[in-house]
Structure formats: structure tokens, C-alpha cells
N, C-alpha and C positions, 0 to 999 in steps of 0.2 A: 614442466613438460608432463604432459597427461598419456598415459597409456590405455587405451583402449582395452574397455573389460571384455572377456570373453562372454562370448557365446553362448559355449557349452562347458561343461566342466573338461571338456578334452581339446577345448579348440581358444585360443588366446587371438586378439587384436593388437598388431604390436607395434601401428602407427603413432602419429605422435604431432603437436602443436606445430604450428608453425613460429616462426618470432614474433614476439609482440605488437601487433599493429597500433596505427595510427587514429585518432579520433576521425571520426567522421571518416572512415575510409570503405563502408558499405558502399558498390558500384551497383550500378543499374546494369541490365542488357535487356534488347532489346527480343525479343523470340518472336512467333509467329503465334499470331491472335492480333484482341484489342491492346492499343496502344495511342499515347498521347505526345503531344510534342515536349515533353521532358524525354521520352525513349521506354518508361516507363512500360509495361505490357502484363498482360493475364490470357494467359491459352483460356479459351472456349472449350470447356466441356461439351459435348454437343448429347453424348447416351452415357458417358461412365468416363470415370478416372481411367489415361493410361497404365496399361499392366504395370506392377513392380516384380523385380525378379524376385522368388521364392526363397532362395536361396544365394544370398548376395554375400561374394566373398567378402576378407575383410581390411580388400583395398578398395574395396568403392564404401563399403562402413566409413572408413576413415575418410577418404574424401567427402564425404557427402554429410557426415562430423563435423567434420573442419567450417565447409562454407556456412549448415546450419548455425552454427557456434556465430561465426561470422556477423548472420543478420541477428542473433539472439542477444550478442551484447550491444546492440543497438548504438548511439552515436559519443558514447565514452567508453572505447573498447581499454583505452593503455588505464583506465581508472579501477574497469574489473582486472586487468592485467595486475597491476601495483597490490590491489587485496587478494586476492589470488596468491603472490607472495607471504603476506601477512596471514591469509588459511595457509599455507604449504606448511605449520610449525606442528609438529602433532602435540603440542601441547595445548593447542588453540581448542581443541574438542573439548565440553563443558564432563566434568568426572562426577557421578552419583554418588560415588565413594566419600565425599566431602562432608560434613556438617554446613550449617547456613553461616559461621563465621567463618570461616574455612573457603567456603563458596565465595560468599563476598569479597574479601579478602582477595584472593584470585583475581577473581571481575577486575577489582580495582589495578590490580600488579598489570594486567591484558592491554588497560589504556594505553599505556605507554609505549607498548606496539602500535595501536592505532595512528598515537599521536605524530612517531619516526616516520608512518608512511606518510604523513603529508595530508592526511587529512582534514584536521581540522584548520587548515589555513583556508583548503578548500570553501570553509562554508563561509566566511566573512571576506568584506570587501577590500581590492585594493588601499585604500585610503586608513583601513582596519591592521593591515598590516599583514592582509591575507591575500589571497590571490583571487579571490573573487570566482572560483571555478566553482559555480553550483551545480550545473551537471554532475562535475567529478564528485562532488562530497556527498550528493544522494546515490549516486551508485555505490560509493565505494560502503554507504552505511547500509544501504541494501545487501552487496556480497557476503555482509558480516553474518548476515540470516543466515547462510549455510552451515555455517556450523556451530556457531553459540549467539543466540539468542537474548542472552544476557548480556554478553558484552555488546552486540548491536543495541539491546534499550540503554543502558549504561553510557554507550556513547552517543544514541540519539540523545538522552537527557543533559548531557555536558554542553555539546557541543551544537545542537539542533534544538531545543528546547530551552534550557538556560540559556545558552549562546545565541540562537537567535530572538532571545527575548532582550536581551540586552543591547546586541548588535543592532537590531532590527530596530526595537521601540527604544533606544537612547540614542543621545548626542554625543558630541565631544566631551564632555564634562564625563563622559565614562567608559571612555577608550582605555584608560588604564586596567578597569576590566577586562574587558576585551580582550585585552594583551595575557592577562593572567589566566584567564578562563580557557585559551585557545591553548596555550603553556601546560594546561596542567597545575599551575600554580594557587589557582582557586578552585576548589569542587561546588557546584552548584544545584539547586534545584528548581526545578519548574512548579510552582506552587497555585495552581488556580482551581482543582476539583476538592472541593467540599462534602463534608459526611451529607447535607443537605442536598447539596444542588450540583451535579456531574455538568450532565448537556446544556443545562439551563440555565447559562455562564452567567448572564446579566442578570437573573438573580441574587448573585454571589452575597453573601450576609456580612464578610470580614468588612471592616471601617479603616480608611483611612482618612484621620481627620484634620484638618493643618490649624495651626497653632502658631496665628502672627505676632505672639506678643516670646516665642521661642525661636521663632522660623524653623516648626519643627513638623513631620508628618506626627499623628498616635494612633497606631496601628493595634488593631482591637478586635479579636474575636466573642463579640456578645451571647453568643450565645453555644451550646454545645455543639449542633448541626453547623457552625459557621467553623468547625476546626477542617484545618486541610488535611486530604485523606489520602492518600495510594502515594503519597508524592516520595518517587524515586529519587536518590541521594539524601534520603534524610535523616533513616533512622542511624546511619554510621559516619558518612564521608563526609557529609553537603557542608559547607562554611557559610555560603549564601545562600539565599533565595530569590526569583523573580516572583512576589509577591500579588495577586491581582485582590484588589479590594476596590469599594465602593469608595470614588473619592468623595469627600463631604470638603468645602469650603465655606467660608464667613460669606454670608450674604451681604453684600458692601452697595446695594442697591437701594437702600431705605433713605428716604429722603430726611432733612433739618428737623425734627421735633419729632418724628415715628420713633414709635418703641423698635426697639435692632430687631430685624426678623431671623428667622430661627437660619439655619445655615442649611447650605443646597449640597443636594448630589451630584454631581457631574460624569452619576454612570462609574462605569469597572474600567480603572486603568492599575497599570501595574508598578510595584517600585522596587528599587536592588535593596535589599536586606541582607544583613548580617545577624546568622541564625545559631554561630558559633565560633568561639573565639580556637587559635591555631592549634593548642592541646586536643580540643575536641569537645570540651566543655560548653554547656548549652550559655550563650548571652541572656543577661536577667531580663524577665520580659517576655523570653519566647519559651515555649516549654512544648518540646519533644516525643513521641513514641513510636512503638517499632511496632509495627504488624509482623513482624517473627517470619514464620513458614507460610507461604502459599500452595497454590496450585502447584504451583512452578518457578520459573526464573528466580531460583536460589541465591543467584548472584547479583542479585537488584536488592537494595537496601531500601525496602520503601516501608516509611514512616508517617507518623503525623505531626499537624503545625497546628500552636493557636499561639496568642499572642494576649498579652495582659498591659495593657496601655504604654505596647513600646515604640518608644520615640525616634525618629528617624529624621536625620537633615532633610529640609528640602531639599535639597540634590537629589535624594535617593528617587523621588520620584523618574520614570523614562519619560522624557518628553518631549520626541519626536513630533508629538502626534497632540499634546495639549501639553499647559506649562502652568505654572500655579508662583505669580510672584513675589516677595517678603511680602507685601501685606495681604495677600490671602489673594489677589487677582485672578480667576481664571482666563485664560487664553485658549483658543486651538486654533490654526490654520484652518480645521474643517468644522464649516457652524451646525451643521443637523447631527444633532449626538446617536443616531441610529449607523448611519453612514461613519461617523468616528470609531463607534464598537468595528462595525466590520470590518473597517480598512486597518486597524490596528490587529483584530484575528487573522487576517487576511495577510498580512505579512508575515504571519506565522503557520503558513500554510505546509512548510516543507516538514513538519513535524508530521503530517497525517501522510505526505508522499510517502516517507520514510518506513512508517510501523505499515502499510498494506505493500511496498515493493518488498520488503524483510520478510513478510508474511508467505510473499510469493516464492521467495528464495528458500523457503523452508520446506514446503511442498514440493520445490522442485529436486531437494534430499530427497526426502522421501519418495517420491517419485525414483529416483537413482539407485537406493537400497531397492526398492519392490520390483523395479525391473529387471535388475542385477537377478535378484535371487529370483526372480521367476524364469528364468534363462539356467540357471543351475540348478536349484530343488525337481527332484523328480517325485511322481506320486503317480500310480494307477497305471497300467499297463492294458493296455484294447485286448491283453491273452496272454495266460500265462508263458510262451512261449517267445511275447514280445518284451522288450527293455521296456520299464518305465516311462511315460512321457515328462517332458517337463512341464511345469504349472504354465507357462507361456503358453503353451501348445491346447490346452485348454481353453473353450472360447470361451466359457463363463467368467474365466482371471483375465484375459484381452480384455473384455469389458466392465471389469471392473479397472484396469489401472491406464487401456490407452485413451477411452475419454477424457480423462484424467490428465492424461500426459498433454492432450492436443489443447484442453481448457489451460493447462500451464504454459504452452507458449503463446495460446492468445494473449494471454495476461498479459506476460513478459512484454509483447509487442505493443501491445497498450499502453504499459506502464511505461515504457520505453519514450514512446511517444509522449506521455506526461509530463516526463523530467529533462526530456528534451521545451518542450515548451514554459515550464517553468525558467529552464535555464538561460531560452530567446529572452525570455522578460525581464530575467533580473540583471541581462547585456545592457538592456537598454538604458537604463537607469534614470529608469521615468523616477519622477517626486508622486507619490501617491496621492499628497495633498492637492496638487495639480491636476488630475487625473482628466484625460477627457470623457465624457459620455462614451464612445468608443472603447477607451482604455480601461474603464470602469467593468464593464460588457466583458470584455477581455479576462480582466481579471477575477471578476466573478465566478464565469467558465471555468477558469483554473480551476478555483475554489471546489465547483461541482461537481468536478468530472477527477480531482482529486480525493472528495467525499467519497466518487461510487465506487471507485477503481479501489479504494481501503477497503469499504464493503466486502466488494467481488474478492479481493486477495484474500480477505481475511475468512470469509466464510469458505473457501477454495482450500485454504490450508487447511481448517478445521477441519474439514466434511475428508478430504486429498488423506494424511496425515492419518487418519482414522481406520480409513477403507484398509491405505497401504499394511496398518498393522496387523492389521484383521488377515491381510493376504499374507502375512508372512508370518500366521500360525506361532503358535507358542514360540519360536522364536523372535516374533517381533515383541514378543510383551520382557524380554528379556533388555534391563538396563544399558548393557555393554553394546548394544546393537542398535541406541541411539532414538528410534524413534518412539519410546516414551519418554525420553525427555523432550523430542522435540513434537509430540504430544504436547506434553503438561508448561513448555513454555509457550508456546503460539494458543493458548487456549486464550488467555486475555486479549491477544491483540483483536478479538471480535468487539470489544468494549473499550480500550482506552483509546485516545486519540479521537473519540469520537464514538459513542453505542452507533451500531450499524446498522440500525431501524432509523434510530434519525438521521446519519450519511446517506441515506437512501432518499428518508423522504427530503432531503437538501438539493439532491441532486434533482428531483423529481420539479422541484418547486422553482430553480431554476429553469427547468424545461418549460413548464407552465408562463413563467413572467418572463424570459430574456434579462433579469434581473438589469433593467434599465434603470437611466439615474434618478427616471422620478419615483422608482420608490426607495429611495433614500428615506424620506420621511414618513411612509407608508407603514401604518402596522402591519400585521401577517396577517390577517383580512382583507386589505385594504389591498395587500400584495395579490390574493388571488384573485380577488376581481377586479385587479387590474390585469393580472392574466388572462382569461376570458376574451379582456377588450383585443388582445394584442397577439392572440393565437395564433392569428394568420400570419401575421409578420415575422413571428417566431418561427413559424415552419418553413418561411423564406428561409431566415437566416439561417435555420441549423441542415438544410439540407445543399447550402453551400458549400458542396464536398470538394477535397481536392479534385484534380483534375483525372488521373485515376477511376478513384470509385463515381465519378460523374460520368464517364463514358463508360463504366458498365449500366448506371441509371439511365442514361439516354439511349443506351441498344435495347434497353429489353423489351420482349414483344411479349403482351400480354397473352399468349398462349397457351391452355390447357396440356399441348406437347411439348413445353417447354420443360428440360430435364433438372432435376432435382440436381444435378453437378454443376449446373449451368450457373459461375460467380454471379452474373446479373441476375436471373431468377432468384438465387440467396439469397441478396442485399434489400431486393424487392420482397420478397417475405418478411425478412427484421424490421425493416420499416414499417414494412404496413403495419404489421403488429403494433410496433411506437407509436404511429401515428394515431391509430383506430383507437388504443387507450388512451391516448391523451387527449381527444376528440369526446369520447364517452365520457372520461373524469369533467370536463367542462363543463359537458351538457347538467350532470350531476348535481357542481357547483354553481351552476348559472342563478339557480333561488337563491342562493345569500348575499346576492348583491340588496334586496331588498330586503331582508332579514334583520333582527337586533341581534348586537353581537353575541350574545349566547347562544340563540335558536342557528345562527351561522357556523358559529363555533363547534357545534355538534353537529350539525351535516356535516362539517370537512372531518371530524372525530369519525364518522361513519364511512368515509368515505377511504380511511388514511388506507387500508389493504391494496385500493385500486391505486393509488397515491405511489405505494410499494411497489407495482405491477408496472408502473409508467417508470421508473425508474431503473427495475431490473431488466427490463426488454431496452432501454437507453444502454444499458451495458454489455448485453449480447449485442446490439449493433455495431457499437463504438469495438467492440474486440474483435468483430468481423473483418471492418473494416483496416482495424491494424495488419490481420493475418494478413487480405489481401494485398497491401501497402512492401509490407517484408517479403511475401513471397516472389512481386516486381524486380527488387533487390538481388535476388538468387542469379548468380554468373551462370549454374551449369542447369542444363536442361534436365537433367535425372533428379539433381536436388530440387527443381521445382515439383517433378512428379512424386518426389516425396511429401514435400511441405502441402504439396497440393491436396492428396489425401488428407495430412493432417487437419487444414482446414473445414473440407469435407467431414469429417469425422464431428469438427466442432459445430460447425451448422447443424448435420444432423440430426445431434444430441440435445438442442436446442429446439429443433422441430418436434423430437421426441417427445422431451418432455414437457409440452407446451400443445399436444396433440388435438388436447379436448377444446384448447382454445382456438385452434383453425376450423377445427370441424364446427364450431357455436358460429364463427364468422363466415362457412362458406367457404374459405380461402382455398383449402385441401380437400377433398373427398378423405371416403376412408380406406377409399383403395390407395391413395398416393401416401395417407401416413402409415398403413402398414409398410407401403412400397420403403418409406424411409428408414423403417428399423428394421428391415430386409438391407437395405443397404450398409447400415451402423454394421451389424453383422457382418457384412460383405467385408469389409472397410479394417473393420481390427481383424479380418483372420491374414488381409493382403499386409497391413504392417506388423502383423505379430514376427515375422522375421527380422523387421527391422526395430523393433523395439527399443534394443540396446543401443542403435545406434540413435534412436530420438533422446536419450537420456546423458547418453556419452556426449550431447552437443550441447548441454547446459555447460559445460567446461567446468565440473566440481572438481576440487582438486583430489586425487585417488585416494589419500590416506584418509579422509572423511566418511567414504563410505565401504572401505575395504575392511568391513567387519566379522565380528568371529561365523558371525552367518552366512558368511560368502565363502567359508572354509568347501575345497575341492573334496569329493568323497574321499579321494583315496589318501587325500592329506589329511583328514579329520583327526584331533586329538583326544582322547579319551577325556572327561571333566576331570574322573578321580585322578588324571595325573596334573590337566592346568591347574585346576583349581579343587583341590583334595578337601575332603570335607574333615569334620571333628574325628579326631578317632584314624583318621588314614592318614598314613603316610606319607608325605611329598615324594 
């Protein structure tokens, strides 16, 4: 049960949850505007957002809490409900006070809450011994973001990572994994980023080499650069490893009198290794190191791997996805080894959902501490005769932390909408090997729109996370007040699971090709000029919007008097933006179709910024349209003229900072983009009252952000007596 923080240091909210709801129990209503035959609707802005009261007591806070909270856990609400429990333990908050064995240590004892909630059943299949709830298991590994960061990587690596490397890319021959890894009973690690090669997976240098006269893998790190790097669970816990090396098999294709040809590659697949025996002791063969101290996440054991020609049953290979028989046979279900690599990553998608939603939930702390305390710290007084205002009350702090706030529920709703669709897909329980052209299409999408939304979370938190401590003054730099540690943990999620330059340009390059079946066989050249060919079609496809934001695209009237509140005018600007860059990048790339690979190779090298641009304007749209989507959702008419603002707010901020780019196209005068940061303006001074209550609707649970910084003036305790230095007293 959450209590609504106060206000002012004199005024308290003393409203409180409702009981736990049901999945999927977000309703629609119907208001007065555009509307579609689901019931669905969006008021028409026609000159400005309806007024919000100034001063909203705090029984309409709480109501209008409640409903937002409502669309912001999106369609696994009892899964944030169940981790919401698992945060309510105040032991759960990560301690500074610790050393790195100490920390660890910890992390690891934390699992085991996870694992009583039910979690990790969640992420594996019925048949697995799980329940197959994918929904539930990325949400629930996303809530852990709120308040240790560490045990969220900790158990994405268990349980999303190892877990589904094994779940995903084995058979039955290693279900009894499965059973152990989900248990608890094995720790594992995710082993594929090399001191050599991160993004540039299929480069990977480790060997594994098979041995039909053993029926053995020999798994070989040749050279320095091919030792595995960052990999979490290793330097202390891990027992196994999910392995990715370069498989090499016996060339059995040489014909009666040929000398034997040298043995082939069959590309990066991965295998279950055993990296230490149950004491903890390394197995002969693989050899061990600890990257010590980072940044951050203190409680992540991450280590490194190489391997000195050790030998591993064929079994150990996962092979779902290709299969290598006693005499050295390869096999796979899927014959173009391009299309193999993907679909085998691609099942392994829920690991990048997981580190950008975590990414988001961290910001949205932060977010919770910076509004909190901006609603209580006062500073500066309009005359000495007047009381101090508080930092809220300041427009320059409104806009520093409510764009902030409004870019964190686009996210949310975005993300929301991701892990809802990953979780349609893995209902279905299509065979990937089967996959149709269609399905393929599908699931790419995922893959891209998974890639930008890690991006956006993660650079969100970074940039979010930053600002906030900066607004909360030498008290935010202070350990006990949480956000430098949630600083120095969220600082890598910009880089692992994916560096966020290339998330970007993935998503971009999706946009470009519709990633259709026939480039399966296509190199990444070959991919964008087949882009090019298939532009038009693509913009068919992707502006196939629901039904919703389609009848705001089909009302708009291309009018110079059309108002900047106006949702179809919005939608209408995000797009064109998408479109216009993605139209220009073409034009650009159109010469390398007739180019040698090198001289092509470097146009798109020159080209990659605009590459970036096509991609990050793909993600203001796609967050737009989420907003719009939840705000339909909203039961009561006063919470829409909240949320509606807030969207407002995010478009705006968007227009803002993109200003120079309307005015180069025409699109805006410069009177209409001053007109927009006259309104940002307008916009955080009408919700600077309600502030607390856009942060009170993330439903963090109180004792997470109820910190010695939120102390009431008149309750403030002196340091020398909490915490008494050398020389004083207790």
C-alpha cells in the first residue's frame, strides 16, 4: 500500500492503492472527440490544453494517481504488483557501505527473493517446467530497476541471458538444465562479448572445434583478444557457461582420392559449458579473471573467460537451431547461415527488452526522489518579507525535471507496448525454423524496435539520472540519497546488450529494408540497396497504424491554423520528420548501388549520422504514438486532461529540440517554433502543481525513495548527532 507523498513539507497525501488488479484490466471509455469502432477516443485540442486546477487538493492527486498508475503498468499489472512485494523489503536497496565481496555476496543471497516470487518460472516454457508467462518475467525483471540495479543484471544474467540461451537455443537433451538454472541450483553465465569484438558478434575469434574420432567439442581461445570479457557470473558464482564460438567441423565432402580438405566454419553458435566444478574451483582447461571494481554495479561478479583446448561432449553444443552428428555432420533446419545467426540472436531478444525497460525504471526513481524533493526544498524568496519558494515553483527546475517526467511515461508506454508484443509472439509458439515471410517481418520488427527503445531507455536514464542529481544539490551527490549509485549503476546499460550507436543504426536499417526474407542472404550492402528498391512499400507497411492514431492521420487538414495541441497535427509533424529523413538517406545511398564495395562502404560510413537521425525521429514517433494509445485508456475525463498535457509537453520538447530541423524543411515558421517553447513554458508552470502526483503514479514503493533528503524541516536531525564524526560524541 503506497502513500502519497506530500506536497509541501506541511501538507501530506494520505490516499492509498487500490487492491491488486488483474492483467489486462486497462478499460477504454469513450469521451467526446475522435473516435473509432473499438470506443477508443482523443479530445481535439482545437487552441490549447483544458485548464488544470492550480491547486488540486489531495483527493483528486490520489485519484488521478491511481488511474494513471493504472495505464502505466500496462498489460501485466498483478506481475508489477507480485515485485512491488519483493521491493517493499527495505533490505532490497543496494548499501555503499559494502566492499565488492560483501556487495556480491549480497546480490547473490537477493536471488532468492526473486526466485520465491515466481519469476523465473515465468521466463521458460510450459513444457520447460515454467509457465511460459513472458510478459510477466520482463516486467517483473524491469521493476527490479527500481531499486537495485544489480540484482536486476544479476537476474537478467541467470535467468534471461544464461536461461534463455539455453531454454531458447537447446533441446530436450538439456532440460535438466533448465530445471537447475531456473532452481537456483546452477549459476550461470552468458559468455559471447570478447576483449576483441562486442557488437561484431560474428566475428567472434573463440573455436569450437569437433573431434569425431572423441565425439568431442575443443573449445579454444587462440588468441588474446578472443578471451571473453565483462561476462557477469563469472569472476565468483558462475558454474556454467552459454558459450558462443566459431563452430569449425570436419569437411566430409571431399570426394575417393582428394587429399581431406581443411575443416569448415559453420559461423557462431553457442554451447552449455562447465566453467567450475561445485567448490568453486576453475575446471582444467578454462581459466578465469575478475575485473574487480567498476563504474558501478558492485554486485555483478563480472569476470573473464578463455579456454586452453577444452573438451566438451557433443551434447554440449545447443541445437535447436543446427546439430553436428558423431561423425562430424553438420545439420540445420535453416540453410542460409545469415538468416541462422539472426534467428538464433533473435530468440534472444528478451535480454535487450529487459536492460532499456530496467534502464527506464531507474529514471523513473530518480525522477521520484527529484520531484519529491523539489516540492519540499525551498530556496530564494521574491522578498525578504516573503517565505521561501520551493525549487518546484521555479520555472527553470519545472523544466528541467517535467520534460523529464513526460519523456518517462512515453517510454513506459512504449515499452509497455513492446513486452506486450513480444509476449503475443512467444503465445503463439510459432517454430522460427518455419517462419513465414510474414512472420519473419514480425519478428525482425521486434528485434528493431526492441534495439531503439534499449537506446532511448538507456540514454534517458543516463542524461534523467544526471540532471536529477544536479537538481538536487549537494544532497543528491550524497551516497545514502541513492542516486549516485543509481548514477554509477545505469551508466553501462548505454553499452551492454547492445553499444547504442549500433541499436540505433539497427533499428534505422530495419526501417530502410522492412527486413524481408530475401535478405536472408544479403550482405549489409546488398541489404541497403535493396532498401532503396522497396521504400515505397515500406512506408505502406509501417504507417499501417492501429486504428486510433489512423483516424487522427486521416482527419488532419493540412492547415497553417492548425494548433500545435492538435494530436493529428503532432503525429503529422513526427512523421513527416521520419519520413523526410528516410527519403533524404536514400537519395544519398542511391550511388552504391553501382559502386565497389569499398567506395559503397564509405558512403554509408558517411552517411551513418543521418542513419542515427532516421532512427531517433522512428522513436519520438513510436513514443508519441504510445502516449496517444494510453491516454484512449484513461476512465476519467480530468486524468485525461492530465496525461494530455503530459503528452503535450513530450511533443513539444521534441519540436524544441529539433527546431532547426523544421525551419531547414519549411515545415514550422519561426514564429510557430518560438510559439512551441512559449508553450513547453506554459505547460510545466500548469503541471508544476501536479508534479507529485505524475511521479506518485509510477507506484514506487515509499521506502525506496523516502530518503534522509526528504527529511521535513522541522524534523531535520542534526549530522553530529546521526552520524557523529571522529572526535564526537554519539
Amino acid at each position: 500500500m503506497r502513500t502519497l507523498k506530500a506536497m509541501s513539507p506541511n501538507q501530506s497525501k494520505n490516499a492509498t492503492e487500490s487492491t491488486t488488479p488483474t492483467d489486462n484490466s486497462v478499460t477504454s471509455k469513450k469521451v467526446d472527440g475522435i473516435s473509432d469502432n473499438s470506443g477508443f477516443a482523443l479530445r481535439r485540442s482545437t487552441s490549447a490544453p483544458k485548464t488544470l486546477a492550480s491547486a488540486p487538493n489531495a483527493e483528486e492527486q490520489a485519484s488521478i494517481a491511481k488511474e494513471l498508475k493504472l495505464v502505466l503498468d500496462g498489460d501485466f499489472p498483478t506481475a508489477r504488483a507480485a515485485t512491488r512485494q519483493v521491493l517493499a523489503n527495505p533490505d532490497i536497496l543496494p548499501r555503499a557501505d559494502l566492499d565488492l565481496e560483501q556487495s556480491r555476496a549480497r546480490t547473490t543471497e537477493q536471488l532468492q527473493r526473486v526466485r520465491e516470487s515466481g519469476t523465473p518460472k515465468d521466463a521458460f516454457r510450459k513444457d520447460q517446467g515454467g509457465t511460459g508467462n513472458t510478459g510477466h518475467c520482463l516486467t517483473s525483471i524491469e521493476m527490479l530497476g527500481h531499486a537495485d540495479l544489480s540484482l536486476m543484471v544479476k537476474s537478467g544474467v541467470q535467468w534471461g541471458l544464461f536461461g534463455g540461451a539455453v531454454g531458447n537455443l537447446g533441446t530436450e537433451r538439456h532440460q535438466e538444465m533448465v530445471t537447475q538454472l531456473m532452481n537456483l541450483d546452477a549459476l550461470g553465465c552468458f559468455a559471447m562479448t570478447e576483449r576483441g569484438h562486442g557488437s561484431d558478434v560474428q566475428q567472434l575469434e573463440t573455436t569450437a572445434t569437433y573431434d569425431p574420432a572423441t565425439r568431442e567439442f575443443i573449445i579454444n581461445s587462440p588468441t588474446a583478444s578472443a578471451e571473453k570479457w565483462y561476462i557477469g557470473n563469472a569472476a565468483r558464482d558462475g558454474r556454467w557457461a552459454a558459450v558462443f564460438a566459431q563452430l569449425i567441423v570436419p569437411n566430409n565432402d571431399n570426394t575417393e582420392g582428394q587429399e581431406e580438405s581443411p575443416s569448415d566454419s559453420q559461423g557462431v553458435h553457442c554451447l552449455l559449458v562447465r566453467i567450475r566444478e561445485d567448490d568453486g574451483s576453475a575446471i582444467a582447461g578454462v581459466r578465469i579473471g575478475d575485473h574487480g571494481y567498476k563504474g558501478g554495479l558492485k554486485g555483478v561478479d563480472n569476470g573473464t573467460i578463455s579456454f586452453d583446448n577444452y573438451r566438451v561432449p557433443r551434447e554440449a553444443l545447443l541445437n535447436r537451431f543446427a546439430d553436428v552428428d558423431e561423425e562430424g555432420n553438420y545439420s540445420s533446419p535453416i540453410e542460409n547461415p545469415n538468416r541462422r545467426f539472426f534467428t538464433m540472436l533473435g530468440a534472444l531478444v528478451r535480454g535487450r527488452v529487459t536492460v532499456g525497460a530496467a534502464a527506464g525504471a531507474a529514471a523513473r526513481t530518480a525522477l521520484d526522489i527529484g520531484v519529491t524533493y523539489a516540492n519540499l526544498r525551498r530556496q530564494f524568496a521574491p522578498d525578504d518579507s516573503l517565505p521561501e519558494n520551493r525549487l518546484i515553483e521555479h520555472r527553470w527546475h519545472r523544466l528541467r525535471l517535467i520534460p523529464r517526467v513526460a519523456r518517462a511515461y512515453g517510454l513506459q508506454f512504449a515499452t509497455n507496448k513492446l513486452i506486450a508484443r513480444v509476449h503475443e509472439l512467444d503465445q503463439l509458439g510459432l517454430d522460427p525454423t518455419q517462419h513465414t515471410k510474414e512472420q519473419q517481418a514480425d519478428q525482425r520488427e521486434v528485434e528493431a524496435h526492441a534495439a531503439a527503445l534499449k537506446a532511448a531507455n538507456t540514454a534517458h536514464a543516463t542524461d534523467t539520472i544526471q540532471e536529477v542529481r544536479e537538481a538536487c544539490g549537494g544532497a543528491g551527490y550524497m551516497a545514502e540519497n541513492l542516486l549516485t549509485t543509481l548514477k554509477a549503476d545505469s551508466d553501462v546499460f548505454t553499452t551492454f546488450e547492445g553499444d547504442n550507436v549500433v541499436m540505433m543504426q539497427l533499428a534505422a536499417k530495419e526501417l530502410m529494408t522492412g527486413f524481408a526474407k530475401e535478405l536472408g542472404g544479403l550482405n549489409p550492402m546488398e541489404m541497403v540497396r535493396f532498401g532503396l528498391d522497396s521504400f515505397g512499400t515500406l512506408l505502406r507497411r509501417r504507417t499501417a497504424a492501429d486504428a486510433l492514431i489512423q483516424n487522427l492521420v486521416d482527419t488532419f487538414s493540412d492547415s497553417e491554423e492548425t494548433s500545435l495541441f492538435d494530436p493529428a497535427y503532432q503525429i503529422n509533424l513526427l512523421t513527416e520528420r521520419e519520413d523526410r529523413l528516410m527519403r533524404s538517406l536514400a537519395r544519398r545511398l542511391r550511388p552504391a548501388r553501382k559502386m565497389e564495395v569499398v567506395e559503397a562502404a564509405q558512403l554509408v560510413d558517411r552517411a551513418q549520422d543521418h542513419l542515427l537521425a532516421v532512427g531517433w525521429a522512428h522513436v519520438d514517433r513510436i513514443v508519441f504514438e504510445a502516449f496517444v494509445e494510453a491516454e484512449s485508456k484513461l476512465e476519467s475525463e480530468d486524468a485525461q486532461r492530465v496525461l494530455e498535457q503530459v503528452r503535450d509537453v513530450y511533443f513539444l520538447s521534441c519540436i524544441v529540440d529539433n527546431a532547426s530541423w523544421y525551419l531547414e524543411q519549411n515545415l514550422l515558421t519561426g514564429t510557430r517554433t518560438k510559439a512551441a517553447r512559449a508553450a513547453l513554458n506554459d505547460l510545466v508552470d500548469s503541471l508544476g502543481p501536479w508534479s507529485q502526483t505524475l511521479v506518485d503514479a509510477f507506484g514506487i514503493p515509499d521506502h525506496i525513495t523516502e530518503l534522509k533528503l526528504m527529511e521535513d524541516y522541522d524534523a531535520m536531525v542534526p549530522k553530529y548527532e546521526s552520524d557523529p564524526a571522529a572526535g564526537q560524541e554519539g
